[in-house]
C-alpha positions as CSV (number, residue, x, y, z in Angstrom):
1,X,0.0,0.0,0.0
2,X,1.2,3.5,-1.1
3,X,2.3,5.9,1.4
4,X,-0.3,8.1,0.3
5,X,-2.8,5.4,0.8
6,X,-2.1,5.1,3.9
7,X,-2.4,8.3,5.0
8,X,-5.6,8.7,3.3
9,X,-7.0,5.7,5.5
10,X,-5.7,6.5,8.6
11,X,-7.2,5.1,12.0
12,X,-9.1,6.4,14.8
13,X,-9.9,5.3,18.3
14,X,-10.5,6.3,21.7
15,X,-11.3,9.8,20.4
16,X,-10.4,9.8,17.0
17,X,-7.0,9.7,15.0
18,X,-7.4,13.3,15.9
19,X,-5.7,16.9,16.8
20,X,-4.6,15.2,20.1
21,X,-2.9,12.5,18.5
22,X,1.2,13.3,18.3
23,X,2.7,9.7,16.9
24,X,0.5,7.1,15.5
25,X,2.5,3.4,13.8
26,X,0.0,1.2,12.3
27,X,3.3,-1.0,11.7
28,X,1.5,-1.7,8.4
29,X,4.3,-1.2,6.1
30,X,7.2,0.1,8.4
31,X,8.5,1.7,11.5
32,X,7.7,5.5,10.8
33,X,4.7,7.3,12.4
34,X,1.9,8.8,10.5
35,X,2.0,11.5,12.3
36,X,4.9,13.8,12.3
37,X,8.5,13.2,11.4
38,X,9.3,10.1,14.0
39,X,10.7,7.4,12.2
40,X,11.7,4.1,13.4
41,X,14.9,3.1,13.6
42,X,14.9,-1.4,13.4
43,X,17.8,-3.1,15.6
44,X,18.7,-7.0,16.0
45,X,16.2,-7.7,12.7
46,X,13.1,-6.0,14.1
47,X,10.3,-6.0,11.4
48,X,7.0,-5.4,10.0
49,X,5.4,-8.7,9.6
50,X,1.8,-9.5,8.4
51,X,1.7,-12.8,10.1
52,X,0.3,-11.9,13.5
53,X,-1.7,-8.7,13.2
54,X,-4.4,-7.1,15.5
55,X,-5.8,-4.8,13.1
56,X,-5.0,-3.3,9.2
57,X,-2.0,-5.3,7.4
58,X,0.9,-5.8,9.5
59,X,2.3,-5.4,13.0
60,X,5.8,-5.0,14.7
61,X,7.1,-8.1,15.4
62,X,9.7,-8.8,18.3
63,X,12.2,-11.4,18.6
64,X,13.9,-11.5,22.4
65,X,16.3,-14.2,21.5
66,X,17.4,-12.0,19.1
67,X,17.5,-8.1,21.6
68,X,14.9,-6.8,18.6
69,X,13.9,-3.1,19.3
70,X,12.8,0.2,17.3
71,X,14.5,3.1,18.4
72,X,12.7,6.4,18.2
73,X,14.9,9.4,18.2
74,X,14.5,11.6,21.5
75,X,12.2,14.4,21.8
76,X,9.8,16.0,23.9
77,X,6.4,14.3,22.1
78,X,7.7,11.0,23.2
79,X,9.5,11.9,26.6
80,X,8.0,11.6,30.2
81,X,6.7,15.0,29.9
82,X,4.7,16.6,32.8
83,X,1.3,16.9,31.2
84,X,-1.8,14.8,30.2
85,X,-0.6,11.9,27.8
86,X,-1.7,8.4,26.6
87,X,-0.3,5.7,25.6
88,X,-1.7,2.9,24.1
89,X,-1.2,0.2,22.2
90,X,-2.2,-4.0,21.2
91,X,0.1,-6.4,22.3
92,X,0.6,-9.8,22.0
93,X,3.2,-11.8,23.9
94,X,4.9,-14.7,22.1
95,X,6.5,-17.1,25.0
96,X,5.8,-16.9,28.9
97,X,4.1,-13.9,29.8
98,X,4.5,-14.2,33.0
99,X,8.3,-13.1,32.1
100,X,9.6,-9.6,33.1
101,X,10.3,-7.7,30.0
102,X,10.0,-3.7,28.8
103,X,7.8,-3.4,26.3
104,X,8.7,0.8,25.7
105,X,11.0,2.6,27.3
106,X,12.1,5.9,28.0
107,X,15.2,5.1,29.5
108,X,16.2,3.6,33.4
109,X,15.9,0.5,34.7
110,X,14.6,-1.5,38.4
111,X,18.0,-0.1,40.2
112,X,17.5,3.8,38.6
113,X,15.7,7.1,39.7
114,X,15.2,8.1,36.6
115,X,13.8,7.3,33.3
116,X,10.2,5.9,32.9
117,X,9.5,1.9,30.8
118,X,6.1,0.2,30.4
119,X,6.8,-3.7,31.9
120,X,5.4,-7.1,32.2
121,X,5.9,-9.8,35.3
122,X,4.3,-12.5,36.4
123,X,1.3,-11.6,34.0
124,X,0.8,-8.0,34.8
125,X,1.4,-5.3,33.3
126,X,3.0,-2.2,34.9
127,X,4.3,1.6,34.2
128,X,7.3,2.2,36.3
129,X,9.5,5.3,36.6
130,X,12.8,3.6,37.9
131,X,12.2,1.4,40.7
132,X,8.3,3.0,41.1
133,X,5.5,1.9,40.0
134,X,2.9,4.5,39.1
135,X,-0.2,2.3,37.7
136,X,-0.2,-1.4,36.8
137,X,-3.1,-3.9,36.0
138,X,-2.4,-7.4,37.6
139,X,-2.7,-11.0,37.0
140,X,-4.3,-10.9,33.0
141,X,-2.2,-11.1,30.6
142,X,-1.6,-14.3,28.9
143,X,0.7,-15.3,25.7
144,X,-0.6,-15.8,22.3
145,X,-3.7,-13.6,23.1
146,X,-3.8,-9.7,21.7
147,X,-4.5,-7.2,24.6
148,X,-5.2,-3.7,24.8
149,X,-2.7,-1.4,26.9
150,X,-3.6,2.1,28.1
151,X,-1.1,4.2,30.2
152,X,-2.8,7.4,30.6
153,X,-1.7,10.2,33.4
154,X,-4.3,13.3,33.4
155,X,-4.6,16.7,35.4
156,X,-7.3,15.9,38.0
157,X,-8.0,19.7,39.7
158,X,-4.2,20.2,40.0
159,X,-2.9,16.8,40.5
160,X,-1.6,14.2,38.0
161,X,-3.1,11.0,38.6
162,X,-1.4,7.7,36.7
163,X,-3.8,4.7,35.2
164,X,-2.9,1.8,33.8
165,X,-5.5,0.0,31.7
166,X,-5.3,-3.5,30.4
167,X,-8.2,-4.5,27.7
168,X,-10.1,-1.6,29.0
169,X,-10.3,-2.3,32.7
170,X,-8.5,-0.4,35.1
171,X,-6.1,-1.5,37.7
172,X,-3.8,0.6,40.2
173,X,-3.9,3.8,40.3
174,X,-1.2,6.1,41.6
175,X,-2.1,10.4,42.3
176,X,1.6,10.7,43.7
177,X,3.5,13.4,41.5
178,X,6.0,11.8,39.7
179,X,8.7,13.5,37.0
180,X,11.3,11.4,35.0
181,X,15.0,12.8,34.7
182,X,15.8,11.3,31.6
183,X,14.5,10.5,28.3
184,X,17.1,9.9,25.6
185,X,15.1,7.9,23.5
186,X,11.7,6.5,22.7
187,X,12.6,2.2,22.4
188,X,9.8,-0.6,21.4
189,X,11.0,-3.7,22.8
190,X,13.9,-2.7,24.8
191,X,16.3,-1.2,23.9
192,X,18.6,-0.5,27.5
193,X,21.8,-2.8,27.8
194,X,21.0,-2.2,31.9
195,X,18.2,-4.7,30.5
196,X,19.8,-7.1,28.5
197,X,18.2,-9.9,29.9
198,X,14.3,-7.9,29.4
199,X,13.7,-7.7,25.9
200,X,10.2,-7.9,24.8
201,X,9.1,-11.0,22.9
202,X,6.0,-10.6,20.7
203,X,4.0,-8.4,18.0
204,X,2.8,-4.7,18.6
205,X,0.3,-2.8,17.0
206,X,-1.1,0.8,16.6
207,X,1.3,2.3,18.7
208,X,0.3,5.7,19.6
209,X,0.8,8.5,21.9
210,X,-1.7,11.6,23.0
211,X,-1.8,14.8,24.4
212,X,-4.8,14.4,26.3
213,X,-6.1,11.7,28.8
214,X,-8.1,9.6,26.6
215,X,-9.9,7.3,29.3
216,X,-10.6,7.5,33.0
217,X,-12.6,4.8,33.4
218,X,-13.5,1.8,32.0
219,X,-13.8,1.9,28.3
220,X,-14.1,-1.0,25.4
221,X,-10.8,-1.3,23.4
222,X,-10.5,0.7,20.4
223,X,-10.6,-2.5,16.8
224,X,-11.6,0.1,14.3
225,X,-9.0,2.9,13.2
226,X,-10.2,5.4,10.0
């Protein structure tokens, strides 16, 4: 499909493939975001595949064995930030999901301050700035099943509150203020050599990041994107 195509039939969910949308992959064709200038960079083989998909014609697939990751460059769309955001995403774990592995990552790791990752253990699924975690969902996520992840922080009368949402259920919540103190990159599957031993192994789909709080409560996971 043509680039043009593509942005012609772009996708919209949880309030639209809107104004409020900053970086959108389908993982269609390739890495790059239909929105803005952020293209992926592939590392250890990572790569479109049309094999596994949750939705359009292809998903980022993810080898562990092989430390696969996308590397966005760093900038202040994709960093921590100190404002509403969302992310959200469909993932699908290939082996144990029970395993701890970073799924994104802004940088850090369990022994840092700083930096901020999305994570899986023991079949949750957490968002962690260092050694803290701000919102996770427990217990529900299982391998070779497609999920839908929402990590959304949002200004509630003066004070950031954190949510993690997994298939459109929430889970814990966190209203501490939290900052991260570094984001060099944006990474899909890894990315840190602190976390060798983490990389994600699975497929990703509609990756995309948002200015605004999307959801604060229970929703039904975006299927249809236009």
């Amino acid at each position: 499909m043509s680039m043009m195509m593509r942005r012609v039939h772009k996708r919209r969910a949880g309030g639209g493939f809107d104004a409020n949308t900053l970086f959108f992959a389908s993982y269609d064709s390739d890495l790059n975001s239909l929105v803005g200038t952020f293209n992926g960079t592939a590392y250890g083989g990572a790569a479109v595949q049309g094999t596994t998909v949750k939705v359009g014609e292809g998903a980022l697939g993810l080898a562990a064995a092989s430390s696969q990751y996308v590397e966005y460059a760093a900038n202040a769309v994709l960093g921590f930030g100190a404002a509403e955001k969302t992310i959200d995403f469909w993932v699908r774990p290939y082996t144990n999901a029970a395993a701890a592995t970073r799924i994104i990552m802004g940088s850090g790791n369990l022994s840092s301050t700083v930096g901020w990752h999305c994570a899986t253990y023991n079949r949750a699924f957490s968002w962690r700035v260092g050694n803290t975690t701000i919102a996770a969902v427990w217990g529900t996520l299982f391998t070779e099943a497609w999920h839908h992840v929402a990590l959304v922080r949002w200004n509630d009368a003066g004070t950031l509150r954190y949510k993690c949402f997994l298939d459109g259920t929430n889970g814990y919540q966190n209203s501490t203020q939290v900052t991260s103190g570094s984001d060099p990159a944006f990474r899909v599957g890894n990315g840190n050599a602190l976390e060798a031993s983490r990389y994600f192994d699975g497929a990703i789909d509609c990756l995309r990041i948002s200015d605004v709080a999307r959801w604060t409560a229970d929703f039904t996971p975006p299927t249809v994107y236009s």
